[in-house]
mmCIF file of the N, C-alpha and C atoms, coordinates in Angstrom:
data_MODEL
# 
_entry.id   MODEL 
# 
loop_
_atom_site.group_PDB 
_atom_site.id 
_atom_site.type_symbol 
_atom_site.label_atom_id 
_atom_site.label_alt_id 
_atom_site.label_comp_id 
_atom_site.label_asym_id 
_atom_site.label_entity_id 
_atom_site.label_seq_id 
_atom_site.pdbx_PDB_ins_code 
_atom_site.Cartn_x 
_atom_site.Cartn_y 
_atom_site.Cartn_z 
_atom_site.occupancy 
_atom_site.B_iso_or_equiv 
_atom_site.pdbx_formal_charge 
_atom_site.auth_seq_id 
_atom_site.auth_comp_id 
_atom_site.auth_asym_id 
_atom_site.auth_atom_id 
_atom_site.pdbx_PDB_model_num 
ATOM 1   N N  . UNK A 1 1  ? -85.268  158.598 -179.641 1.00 0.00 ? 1  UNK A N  1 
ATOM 2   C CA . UNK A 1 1  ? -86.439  157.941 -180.156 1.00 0.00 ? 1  UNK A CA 1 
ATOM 3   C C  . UNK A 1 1  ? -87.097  157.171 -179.019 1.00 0.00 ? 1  UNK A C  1 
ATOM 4   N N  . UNK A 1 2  ? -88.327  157.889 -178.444 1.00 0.00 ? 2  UNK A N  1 
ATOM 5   C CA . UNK A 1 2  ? -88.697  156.940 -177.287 1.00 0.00 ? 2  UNK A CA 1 
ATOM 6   C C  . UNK A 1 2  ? -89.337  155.737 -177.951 1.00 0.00 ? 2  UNK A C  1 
ATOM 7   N N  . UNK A 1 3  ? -89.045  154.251 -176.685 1.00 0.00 ? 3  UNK A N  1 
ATOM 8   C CA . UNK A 1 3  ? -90.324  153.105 -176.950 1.00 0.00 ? 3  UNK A CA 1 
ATOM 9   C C  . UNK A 1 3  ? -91.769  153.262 -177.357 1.00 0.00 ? 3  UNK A C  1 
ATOM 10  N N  . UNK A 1 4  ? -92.141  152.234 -178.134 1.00 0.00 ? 4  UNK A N  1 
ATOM 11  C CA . UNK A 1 4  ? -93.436  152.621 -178.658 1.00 0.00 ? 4  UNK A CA 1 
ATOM 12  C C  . UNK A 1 4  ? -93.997  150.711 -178.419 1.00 0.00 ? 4  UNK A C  1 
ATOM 13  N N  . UNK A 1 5  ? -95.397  150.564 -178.191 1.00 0.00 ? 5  UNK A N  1 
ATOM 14  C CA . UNK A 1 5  ? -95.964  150.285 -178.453 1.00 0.00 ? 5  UNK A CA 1 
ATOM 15  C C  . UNK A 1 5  ? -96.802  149.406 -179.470 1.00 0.00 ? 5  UNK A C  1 
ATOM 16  N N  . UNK A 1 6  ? -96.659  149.158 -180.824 1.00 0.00 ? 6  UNK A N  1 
ATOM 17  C CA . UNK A 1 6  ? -97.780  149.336 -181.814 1.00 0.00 ? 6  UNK A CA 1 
ATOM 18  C C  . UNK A 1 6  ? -98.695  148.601 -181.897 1.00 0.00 ? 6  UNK A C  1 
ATOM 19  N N  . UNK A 1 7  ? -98.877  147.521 -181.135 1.00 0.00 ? 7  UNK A N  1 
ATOM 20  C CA . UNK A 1 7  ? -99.781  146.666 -180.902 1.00 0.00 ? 7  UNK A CA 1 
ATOM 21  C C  . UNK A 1 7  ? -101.187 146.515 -179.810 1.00 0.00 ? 7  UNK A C  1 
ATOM 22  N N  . UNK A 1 8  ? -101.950 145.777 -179.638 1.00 0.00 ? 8  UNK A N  1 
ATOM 23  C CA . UNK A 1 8  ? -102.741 145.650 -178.980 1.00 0.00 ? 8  UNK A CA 1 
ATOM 24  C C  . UNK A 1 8  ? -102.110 145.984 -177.274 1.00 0.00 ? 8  UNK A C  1 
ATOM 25  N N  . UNK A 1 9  ? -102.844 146.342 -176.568 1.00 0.00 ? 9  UNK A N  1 
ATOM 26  C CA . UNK A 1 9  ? -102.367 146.136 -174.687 1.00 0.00 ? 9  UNK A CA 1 
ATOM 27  C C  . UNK A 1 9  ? -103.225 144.755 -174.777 1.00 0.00 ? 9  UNK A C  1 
ATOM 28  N N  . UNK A 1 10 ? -102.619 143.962 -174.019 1.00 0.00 ? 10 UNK A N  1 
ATOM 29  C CA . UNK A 1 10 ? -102.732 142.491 -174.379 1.00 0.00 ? 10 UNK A CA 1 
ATOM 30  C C  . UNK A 1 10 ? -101.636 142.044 -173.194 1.00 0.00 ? 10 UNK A C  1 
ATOM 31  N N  . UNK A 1 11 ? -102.595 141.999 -171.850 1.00 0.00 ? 11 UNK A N  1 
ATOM 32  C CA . UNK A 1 11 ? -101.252 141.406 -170.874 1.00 0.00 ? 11 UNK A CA 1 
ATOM 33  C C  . UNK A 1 11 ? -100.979 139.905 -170.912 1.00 0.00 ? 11 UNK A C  1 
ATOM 34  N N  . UNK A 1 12 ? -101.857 139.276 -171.245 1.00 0.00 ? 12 UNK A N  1 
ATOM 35  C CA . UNK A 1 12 ? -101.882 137.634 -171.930 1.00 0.00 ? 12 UNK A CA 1 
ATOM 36  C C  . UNK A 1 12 ? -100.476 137.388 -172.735 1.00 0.00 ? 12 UNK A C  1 
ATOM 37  N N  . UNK A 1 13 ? -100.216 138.511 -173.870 1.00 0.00 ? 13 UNK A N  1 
ATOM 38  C CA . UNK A 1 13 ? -99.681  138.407 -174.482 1.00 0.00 ? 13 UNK A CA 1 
ATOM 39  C C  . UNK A 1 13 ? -98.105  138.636 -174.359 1.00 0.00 ? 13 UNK A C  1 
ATOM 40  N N  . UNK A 1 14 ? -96.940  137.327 -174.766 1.00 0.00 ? 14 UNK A N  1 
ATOM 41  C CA . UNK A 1 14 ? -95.949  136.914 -173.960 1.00 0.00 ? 14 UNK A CA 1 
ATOM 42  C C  . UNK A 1 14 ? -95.369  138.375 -174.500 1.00 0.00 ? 14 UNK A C  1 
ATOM 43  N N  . UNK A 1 15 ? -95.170  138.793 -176.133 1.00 0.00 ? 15 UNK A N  1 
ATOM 44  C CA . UNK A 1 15 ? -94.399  139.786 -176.015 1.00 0.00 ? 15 UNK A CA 1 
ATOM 45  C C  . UNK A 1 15 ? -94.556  140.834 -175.321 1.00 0.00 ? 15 UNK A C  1 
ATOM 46  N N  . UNK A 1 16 ? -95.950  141.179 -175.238 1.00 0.00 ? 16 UNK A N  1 
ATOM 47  C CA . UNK A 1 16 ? -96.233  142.830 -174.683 1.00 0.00 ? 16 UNK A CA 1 
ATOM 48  C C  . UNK A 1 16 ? -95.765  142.324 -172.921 1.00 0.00 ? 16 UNK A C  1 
ATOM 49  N N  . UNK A 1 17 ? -95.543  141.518 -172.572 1.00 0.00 ? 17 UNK A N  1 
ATOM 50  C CA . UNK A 1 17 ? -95.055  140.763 -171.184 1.00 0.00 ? 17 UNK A CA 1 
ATOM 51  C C  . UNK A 1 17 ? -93.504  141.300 -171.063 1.00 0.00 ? 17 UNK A C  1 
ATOM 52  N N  . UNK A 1 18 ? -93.098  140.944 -172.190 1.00 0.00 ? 18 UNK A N  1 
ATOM 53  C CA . UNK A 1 18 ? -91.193  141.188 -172.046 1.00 0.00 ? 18 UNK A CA 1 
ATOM 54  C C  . UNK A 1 18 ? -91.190  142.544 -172.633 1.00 0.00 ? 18 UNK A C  1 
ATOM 55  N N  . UNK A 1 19 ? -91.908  143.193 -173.619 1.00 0.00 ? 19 UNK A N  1 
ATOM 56  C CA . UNK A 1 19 ? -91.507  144.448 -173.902 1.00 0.00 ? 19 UNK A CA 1 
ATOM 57  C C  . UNK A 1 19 ? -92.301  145.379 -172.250 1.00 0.00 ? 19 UNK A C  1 
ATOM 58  N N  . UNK A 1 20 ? -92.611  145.299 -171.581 1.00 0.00 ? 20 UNK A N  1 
ATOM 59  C CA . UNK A 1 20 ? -93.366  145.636 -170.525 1.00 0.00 ? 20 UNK A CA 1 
ATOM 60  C C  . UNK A 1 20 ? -91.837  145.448 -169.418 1.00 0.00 ? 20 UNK A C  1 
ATOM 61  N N  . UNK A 1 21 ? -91.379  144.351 -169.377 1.00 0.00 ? 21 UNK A N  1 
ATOM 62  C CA . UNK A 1 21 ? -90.394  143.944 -168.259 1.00 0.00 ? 21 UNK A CA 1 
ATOM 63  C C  . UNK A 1 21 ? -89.070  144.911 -168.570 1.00 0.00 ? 21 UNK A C  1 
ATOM 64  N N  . UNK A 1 22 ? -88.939  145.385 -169.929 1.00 0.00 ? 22 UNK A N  1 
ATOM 65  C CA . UNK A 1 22 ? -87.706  146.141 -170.199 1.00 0.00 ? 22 UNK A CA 1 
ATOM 66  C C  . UNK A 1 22 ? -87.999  147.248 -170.503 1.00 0.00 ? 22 UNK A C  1 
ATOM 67  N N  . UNK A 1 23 ? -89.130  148.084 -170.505 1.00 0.00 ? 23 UNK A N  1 
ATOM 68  C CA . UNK A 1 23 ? -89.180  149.029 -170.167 1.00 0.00 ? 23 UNK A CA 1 
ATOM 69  C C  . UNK A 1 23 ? -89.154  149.370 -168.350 1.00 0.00 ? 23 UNK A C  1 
ATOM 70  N N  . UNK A 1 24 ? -89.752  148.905 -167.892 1.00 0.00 ? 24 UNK A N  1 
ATOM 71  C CA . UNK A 1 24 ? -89.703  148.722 -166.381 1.00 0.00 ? 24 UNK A CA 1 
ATOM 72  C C  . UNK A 1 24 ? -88.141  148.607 -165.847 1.00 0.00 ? 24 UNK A C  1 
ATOM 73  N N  . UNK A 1 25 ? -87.143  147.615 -166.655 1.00 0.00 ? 25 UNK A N  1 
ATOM 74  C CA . UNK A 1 25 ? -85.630  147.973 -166.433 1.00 0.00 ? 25 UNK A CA 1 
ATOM 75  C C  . UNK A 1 25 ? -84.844  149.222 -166.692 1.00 0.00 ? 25 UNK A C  1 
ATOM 76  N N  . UNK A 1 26 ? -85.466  149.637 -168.020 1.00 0.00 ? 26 UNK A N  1 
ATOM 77  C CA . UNK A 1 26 ? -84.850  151.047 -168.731 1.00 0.00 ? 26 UNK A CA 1 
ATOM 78  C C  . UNK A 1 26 ? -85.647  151.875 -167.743 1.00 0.00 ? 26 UNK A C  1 
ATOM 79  N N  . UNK A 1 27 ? -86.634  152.219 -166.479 1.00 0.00 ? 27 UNK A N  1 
ATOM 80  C CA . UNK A 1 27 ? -86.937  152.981 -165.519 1.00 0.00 ? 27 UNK A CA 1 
ATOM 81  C C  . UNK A 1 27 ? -86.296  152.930 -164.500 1.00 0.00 ? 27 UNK A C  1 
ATOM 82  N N  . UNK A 1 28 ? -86.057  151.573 -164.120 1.00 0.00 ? 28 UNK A N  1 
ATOM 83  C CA . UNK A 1 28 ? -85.111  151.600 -162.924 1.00 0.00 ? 28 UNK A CA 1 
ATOM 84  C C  . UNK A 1 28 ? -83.683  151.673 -163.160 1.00 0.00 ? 28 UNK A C  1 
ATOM 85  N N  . UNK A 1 29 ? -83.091  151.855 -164.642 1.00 0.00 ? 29 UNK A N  1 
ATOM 86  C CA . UNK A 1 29 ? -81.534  152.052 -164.526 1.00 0.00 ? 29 UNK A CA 1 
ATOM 87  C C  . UNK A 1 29 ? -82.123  153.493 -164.302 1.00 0.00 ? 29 UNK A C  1 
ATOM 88  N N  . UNK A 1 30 ? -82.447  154.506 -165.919 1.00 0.00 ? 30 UNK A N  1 
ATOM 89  C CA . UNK A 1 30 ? -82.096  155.731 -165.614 1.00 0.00 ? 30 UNK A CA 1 
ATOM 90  C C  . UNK A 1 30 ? -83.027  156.191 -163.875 1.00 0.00 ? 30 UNK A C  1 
ATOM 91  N N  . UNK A 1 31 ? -83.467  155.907 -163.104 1.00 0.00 ? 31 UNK A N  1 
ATOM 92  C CA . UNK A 1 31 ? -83.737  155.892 -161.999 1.00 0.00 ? 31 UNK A CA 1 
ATOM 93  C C  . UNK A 1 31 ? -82.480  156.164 -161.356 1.00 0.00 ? 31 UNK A C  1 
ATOM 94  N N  . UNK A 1 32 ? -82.076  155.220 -161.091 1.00 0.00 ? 32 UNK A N  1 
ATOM 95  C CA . UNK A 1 32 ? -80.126  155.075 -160.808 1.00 0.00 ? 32 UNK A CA 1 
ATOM 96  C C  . UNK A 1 32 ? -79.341  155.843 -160.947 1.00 0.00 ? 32 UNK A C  1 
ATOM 97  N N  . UNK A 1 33 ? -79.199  156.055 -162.263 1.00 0.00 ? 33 UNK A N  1 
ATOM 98  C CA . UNK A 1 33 ? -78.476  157.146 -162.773 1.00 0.00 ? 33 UNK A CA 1 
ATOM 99  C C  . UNK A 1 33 ? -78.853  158.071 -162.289 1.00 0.00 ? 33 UNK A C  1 
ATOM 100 N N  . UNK A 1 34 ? -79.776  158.801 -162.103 1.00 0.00 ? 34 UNK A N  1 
ATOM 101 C CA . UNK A 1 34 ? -80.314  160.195 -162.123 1.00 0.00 ? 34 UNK A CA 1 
ATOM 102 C C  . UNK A 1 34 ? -79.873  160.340 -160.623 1.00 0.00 ? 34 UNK A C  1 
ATOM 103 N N  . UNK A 1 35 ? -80.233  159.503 -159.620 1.00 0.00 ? 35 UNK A N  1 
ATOM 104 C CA . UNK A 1 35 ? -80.480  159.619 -158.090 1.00 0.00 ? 35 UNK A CA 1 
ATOM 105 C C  . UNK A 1 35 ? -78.412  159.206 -157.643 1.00 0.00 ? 35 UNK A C  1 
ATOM 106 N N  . UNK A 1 36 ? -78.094  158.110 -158.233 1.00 0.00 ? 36 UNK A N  1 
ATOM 107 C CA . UNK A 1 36 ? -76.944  158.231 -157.977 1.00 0.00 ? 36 UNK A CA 1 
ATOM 108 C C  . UNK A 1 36 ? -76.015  159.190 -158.341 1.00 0.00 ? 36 UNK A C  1 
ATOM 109 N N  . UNK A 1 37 ? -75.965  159.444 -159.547 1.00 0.00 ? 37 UNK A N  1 
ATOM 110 C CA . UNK A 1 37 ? -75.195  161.098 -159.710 1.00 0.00 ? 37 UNK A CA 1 
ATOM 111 C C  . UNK A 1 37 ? -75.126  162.110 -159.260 1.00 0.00 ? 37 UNK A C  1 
ATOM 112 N N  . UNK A 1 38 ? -76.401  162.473 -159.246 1.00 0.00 ? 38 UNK A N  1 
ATOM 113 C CA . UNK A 1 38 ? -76.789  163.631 -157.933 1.00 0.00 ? 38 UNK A CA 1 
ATOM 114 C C  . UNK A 1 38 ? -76.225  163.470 -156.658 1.00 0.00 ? 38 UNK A C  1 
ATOM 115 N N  . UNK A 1 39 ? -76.583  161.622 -155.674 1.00 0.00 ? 39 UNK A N  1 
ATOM 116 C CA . UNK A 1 39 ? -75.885  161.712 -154.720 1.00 0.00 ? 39 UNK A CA 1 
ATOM 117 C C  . UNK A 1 39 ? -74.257  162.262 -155.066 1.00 0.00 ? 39 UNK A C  1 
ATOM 118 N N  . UNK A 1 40 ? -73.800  161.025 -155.800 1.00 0.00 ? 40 UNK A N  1 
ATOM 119 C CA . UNK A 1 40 ? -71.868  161.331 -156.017 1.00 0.00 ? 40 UNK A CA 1 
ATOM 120 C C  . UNK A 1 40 ? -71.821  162.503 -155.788 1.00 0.00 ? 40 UNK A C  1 
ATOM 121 N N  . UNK A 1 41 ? -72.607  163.353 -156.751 1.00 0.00 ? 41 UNK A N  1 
ATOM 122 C CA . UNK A 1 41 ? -72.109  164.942 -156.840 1.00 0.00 ? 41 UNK A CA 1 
ATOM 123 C C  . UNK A 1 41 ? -72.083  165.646 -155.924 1.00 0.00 ? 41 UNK A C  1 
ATOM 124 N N  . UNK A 1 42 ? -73.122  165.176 -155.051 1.00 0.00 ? 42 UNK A N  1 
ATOM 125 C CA . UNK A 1 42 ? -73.372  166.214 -153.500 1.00 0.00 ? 42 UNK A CA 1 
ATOM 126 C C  . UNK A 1 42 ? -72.220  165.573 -152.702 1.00 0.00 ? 42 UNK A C  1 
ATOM 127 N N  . UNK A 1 43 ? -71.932  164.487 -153.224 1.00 0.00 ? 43 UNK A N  1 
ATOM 128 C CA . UNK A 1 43 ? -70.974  164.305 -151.841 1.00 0.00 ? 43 UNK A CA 1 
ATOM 129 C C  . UNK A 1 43 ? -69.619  165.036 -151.905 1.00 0.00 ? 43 UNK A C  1 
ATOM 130 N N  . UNK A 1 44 ? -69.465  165.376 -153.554 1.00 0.00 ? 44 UNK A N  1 
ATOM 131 C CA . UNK A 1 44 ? -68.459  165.836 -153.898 1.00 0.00 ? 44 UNK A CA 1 
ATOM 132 C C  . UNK A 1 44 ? -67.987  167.026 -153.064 1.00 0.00 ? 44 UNK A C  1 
ATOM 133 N N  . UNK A 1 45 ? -69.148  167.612 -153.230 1.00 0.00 ? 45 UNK A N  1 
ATOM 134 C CA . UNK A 1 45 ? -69.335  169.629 -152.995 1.00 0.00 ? 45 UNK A CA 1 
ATOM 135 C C  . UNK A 1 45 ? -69.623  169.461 -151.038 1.00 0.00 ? 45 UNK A C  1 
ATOM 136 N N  . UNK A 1 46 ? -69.977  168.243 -150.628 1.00 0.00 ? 46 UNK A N  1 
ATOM 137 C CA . UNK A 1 46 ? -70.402  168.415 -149.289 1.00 0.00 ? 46 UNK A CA 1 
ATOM 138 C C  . UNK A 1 46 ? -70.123  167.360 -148.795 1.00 0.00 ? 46 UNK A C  1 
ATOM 139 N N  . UNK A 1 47 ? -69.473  166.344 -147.887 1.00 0.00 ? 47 UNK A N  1 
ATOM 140 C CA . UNK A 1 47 ? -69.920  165.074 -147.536 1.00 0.00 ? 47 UNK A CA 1 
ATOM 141 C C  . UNK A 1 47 ? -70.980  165.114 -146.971 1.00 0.00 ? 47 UNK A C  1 
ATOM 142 N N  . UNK A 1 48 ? -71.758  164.025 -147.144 1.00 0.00 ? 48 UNK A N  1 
ATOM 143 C CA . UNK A 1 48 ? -73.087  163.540 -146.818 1.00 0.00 ? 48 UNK A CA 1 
ATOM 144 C C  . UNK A 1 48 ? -72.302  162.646 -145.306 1.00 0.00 ? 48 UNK A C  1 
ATOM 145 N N  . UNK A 1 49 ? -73.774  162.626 -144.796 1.00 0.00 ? 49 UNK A N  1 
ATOM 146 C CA . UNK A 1 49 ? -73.265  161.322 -143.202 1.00 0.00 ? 49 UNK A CA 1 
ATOM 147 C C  . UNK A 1 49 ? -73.252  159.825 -143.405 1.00 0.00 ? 49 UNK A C  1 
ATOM 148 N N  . UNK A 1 50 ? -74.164  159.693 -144.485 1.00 0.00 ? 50 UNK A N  1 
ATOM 149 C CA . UNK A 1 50 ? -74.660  158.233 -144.593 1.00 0.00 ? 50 UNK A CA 1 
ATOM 150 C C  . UNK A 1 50 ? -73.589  157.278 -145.542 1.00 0.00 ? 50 UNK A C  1 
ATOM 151 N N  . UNK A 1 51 ? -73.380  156.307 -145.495 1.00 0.00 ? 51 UNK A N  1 
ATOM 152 C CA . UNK A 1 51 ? -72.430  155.569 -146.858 1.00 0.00 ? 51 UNK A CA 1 
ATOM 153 C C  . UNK A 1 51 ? -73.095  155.035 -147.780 1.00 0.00 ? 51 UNK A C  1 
ATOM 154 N N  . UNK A 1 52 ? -72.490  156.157 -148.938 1.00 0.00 ? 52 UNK A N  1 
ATOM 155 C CA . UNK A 1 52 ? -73.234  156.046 -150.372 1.00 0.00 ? 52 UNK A CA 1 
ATOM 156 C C  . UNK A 1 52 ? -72.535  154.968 -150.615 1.00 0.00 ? 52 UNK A C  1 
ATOM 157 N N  . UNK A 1 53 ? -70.878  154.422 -150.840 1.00 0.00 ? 53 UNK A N  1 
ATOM 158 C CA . UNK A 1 53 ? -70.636  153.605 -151.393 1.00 0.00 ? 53 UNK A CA 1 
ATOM 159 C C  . UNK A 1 53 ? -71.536  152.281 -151.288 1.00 0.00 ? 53 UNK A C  1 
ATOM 160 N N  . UNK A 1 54 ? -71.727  151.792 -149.818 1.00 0.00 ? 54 UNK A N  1 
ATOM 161 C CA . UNK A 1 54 ? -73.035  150.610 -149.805 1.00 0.00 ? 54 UNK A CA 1 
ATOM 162 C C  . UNK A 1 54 ? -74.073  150.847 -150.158 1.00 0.00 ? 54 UNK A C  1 
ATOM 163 N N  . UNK A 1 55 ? -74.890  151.750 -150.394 1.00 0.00 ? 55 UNK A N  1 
ATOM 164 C CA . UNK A 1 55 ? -75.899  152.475 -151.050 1.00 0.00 ? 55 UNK A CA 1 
ATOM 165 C C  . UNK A 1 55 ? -75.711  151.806 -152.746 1.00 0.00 ? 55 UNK A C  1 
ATOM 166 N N  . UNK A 1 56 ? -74.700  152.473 -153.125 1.00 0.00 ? 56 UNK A N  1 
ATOM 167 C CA . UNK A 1 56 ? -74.379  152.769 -154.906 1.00 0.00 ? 56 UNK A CA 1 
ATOM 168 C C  . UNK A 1 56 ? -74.098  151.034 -154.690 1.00 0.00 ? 56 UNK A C  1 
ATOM 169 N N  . UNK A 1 57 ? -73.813  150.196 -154.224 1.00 0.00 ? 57 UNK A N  1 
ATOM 170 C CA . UNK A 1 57 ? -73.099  148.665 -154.194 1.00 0.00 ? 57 UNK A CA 1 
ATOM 171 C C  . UNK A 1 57 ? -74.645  148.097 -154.443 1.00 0.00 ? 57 UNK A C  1 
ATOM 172 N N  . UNK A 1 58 ? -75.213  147.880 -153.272 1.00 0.00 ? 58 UNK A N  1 
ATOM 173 C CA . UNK A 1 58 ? -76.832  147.532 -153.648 1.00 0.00 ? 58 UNK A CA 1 
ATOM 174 C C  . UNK A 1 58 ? -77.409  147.992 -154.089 1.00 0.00 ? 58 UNK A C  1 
ATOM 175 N N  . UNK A 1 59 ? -77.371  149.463 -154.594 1.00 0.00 ? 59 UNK A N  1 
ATOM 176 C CA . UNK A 1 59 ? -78.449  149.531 -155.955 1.00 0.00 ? 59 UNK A CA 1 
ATOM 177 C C  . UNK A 1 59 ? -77.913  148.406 -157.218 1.00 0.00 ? 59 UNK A C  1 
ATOM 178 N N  . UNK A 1 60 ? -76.627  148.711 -157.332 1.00 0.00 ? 60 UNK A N  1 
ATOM 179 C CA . UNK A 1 60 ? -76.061  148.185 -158.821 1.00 0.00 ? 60 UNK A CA 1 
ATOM 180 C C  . UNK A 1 60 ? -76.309  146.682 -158.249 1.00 0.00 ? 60 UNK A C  1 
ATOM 181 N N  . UNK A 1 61 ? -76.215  146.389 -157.052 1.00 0.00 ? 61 UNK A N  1 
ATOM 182 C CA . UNK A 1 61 ? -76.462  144.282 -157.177 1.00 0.00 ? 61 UNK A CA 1 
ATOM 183 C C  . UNK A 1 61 ? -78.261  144.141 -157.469 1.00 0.00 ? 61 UNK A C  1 
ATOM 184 N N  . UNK A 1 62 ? -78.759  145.176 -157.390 1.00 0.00 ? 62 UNK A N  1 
ATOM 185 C CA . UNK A 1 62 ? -80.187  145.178 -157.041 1.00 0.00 ? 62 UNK A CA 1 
ATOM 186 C C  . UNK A 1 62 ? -80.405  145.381 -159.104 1.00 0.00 ? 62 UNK A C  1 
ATOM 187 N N  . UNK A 1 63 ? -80.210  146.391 -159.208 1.00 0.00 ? 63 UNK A N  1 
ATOM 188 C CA . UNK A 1 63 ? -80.433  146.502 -160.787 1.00 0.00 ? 63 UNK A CA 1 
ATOM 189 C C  . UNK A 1 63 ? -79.320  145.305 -161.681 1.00 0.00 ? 63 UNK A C  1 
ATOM 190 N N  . UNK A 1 64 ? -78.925  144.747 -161.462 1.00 0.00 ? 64 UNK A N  1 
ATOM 191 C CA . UNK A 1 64 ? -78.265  143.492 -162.010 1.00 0.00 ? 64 UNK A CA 1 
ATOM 192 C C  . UNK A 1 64 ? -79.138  142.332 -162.066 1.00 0.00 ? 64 UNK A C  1 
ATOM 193 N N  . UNK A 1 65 ? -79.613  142.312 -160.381 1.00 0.00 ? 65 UNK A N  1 
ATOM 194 C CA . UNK A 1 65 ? -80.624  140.872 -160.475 1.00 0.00 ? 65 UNK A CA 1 
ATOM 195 C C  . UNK A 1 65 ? -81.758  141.041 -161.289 1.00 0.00 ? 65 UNK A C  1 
ATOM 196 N N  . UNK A 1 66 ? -82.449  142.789 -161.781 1.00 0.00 ? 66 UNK A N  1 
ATOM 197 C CA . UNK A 1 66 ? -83.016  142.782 -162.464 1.00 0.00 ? 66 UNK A CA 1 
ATOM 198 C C  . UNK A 1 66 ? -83.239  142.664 -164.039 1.00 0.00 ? 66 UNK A C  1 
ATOM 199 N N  . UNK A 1 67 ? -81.906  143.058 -164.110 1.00 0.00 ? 67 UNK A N  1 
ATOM 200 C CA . UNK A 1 67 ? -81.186  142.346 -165.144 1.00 0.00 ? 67 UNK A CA 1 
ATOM 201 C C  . UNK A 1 67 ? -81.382  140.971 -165.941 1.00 0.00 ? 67 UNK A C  1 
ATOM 202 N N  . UNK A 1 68 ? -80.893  140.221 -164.629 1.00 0.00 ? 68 UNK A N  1 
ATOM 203 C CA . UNK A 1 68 ? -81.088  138.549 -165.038 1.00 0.00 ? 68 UNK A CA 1 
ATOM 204 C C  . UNK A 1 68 ? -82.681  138.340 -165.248 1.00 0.00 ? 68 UNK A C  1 
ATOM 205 N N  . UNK A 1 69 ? -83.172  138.903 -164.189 1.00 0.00 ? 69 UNK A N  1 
ATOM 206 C CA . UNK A 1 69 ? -84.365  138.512 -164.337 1.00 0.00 ? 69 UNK A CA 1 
ATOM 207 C C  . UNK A 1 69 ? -85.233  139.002 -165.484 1.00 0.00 ? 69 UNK A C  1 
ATOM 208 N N  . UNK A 1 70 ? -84.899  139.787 -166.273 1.00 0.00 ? 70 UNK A N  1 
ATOM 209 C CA . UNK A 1 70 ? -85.585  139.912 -167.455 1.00 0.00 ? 70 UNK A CA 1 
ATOM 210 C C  . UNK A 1 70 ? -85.115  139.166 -168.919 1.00 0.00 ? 70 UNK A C  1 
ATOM 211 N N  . UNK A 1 71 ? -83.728  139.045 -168.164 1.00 0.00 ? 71 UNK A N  1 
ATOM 212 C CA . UNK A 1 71 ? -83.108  137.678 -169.521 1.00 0.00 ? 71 UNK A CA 1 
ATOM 213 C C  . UNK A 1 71 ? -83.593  136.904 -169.321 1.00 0.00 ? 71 UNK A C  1 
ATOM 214 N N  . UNK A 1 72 ? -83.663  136.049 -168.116 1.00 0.00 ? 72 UNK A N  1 
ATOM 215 C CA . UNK A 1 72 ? -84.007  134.898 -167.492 1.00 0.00 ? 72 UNK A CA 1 
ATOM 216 C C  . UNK A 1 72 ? -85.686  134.501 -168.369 1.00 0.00 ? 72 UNK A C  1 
ATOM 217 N N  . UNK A 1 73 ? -86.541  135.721 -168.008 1.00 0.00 ? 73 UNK A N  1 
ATOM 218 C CA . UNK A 1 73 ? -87.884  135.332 -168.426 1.00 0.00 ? 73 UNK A CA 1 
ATOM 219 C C  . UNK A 1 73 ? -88.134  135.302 -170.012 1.00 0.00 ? 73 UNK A C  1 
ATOM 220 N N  . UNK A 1 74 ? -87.109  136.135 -170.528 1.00 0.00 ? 74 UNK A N  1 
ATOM 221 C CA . UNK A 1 74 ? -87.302  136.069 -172.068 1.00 0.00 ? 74 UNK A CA 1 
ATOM 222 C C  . UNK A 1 74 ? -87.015  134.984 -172.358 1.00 0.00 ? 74 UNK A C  1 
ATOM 223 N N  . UNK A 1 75 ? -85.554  134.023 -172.218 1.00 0.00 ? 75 UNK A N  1 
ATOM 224 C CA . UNK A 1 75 ? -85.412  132.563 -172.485 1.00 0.00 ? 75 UNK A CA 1 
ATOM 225 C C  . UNK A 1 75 ? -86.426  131.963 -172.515 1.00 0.00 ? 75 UNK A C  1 
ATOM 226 N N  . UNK A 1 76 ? -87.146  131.949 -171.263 1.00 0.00 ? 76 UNK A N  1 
ATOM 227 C CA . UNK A 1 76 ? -88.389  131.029 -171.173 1.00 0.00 ? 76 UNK A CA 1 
ATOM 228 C C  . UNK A 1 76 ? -89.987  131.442 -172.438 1.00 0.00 ? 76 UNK A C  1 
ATOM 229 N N  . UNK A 1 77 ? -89.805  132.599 -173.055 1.00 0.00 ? 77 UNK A N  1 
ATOM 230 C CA . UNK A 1 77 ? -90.483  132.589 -173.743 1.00 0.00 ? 77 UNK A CA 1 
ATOM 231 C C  . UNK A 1 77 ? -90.491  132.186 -174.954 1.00 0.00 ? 77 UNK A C  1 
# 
């Protein structure tokens, strides 16, 4: 069932603000997912040169802070 909408676009408006911020999270996880799996997998079948593990470490600290930061701003609303 994709996200929907049903209201006005209204960037003023605090909810369409946080429903806006978590869709933007639900892009950058499956983002993640999609690009990190693929890497894992290639490394599986091939090693790669570069180090995914620090790669896969700062994406996941990187999508975490985004994390907070969308809890963080909902509190405040």
């Amino acid at each position: 069932m994709p996200i929907r909408w049903y209201g006005s676009v209204n960037s003023s408006d605090s909810t369409y603000r946080h429903f806006e911020r978590i869709v933007d999270f639900c892009i950058h996880t499956g983002v993640f997912a999609a690009i990190n799996s693929g890497l894992w997998f290639t490394q599986n079948i091939h090693p790669l040169s570069f180090y995914l593990t620090s790669l896969t470490l700062g994406w996941t600290i990187g999508l975490l802070l985004h994390l907070l930061m969308v809890m963080s701003l909902q509190s405040k609303n």
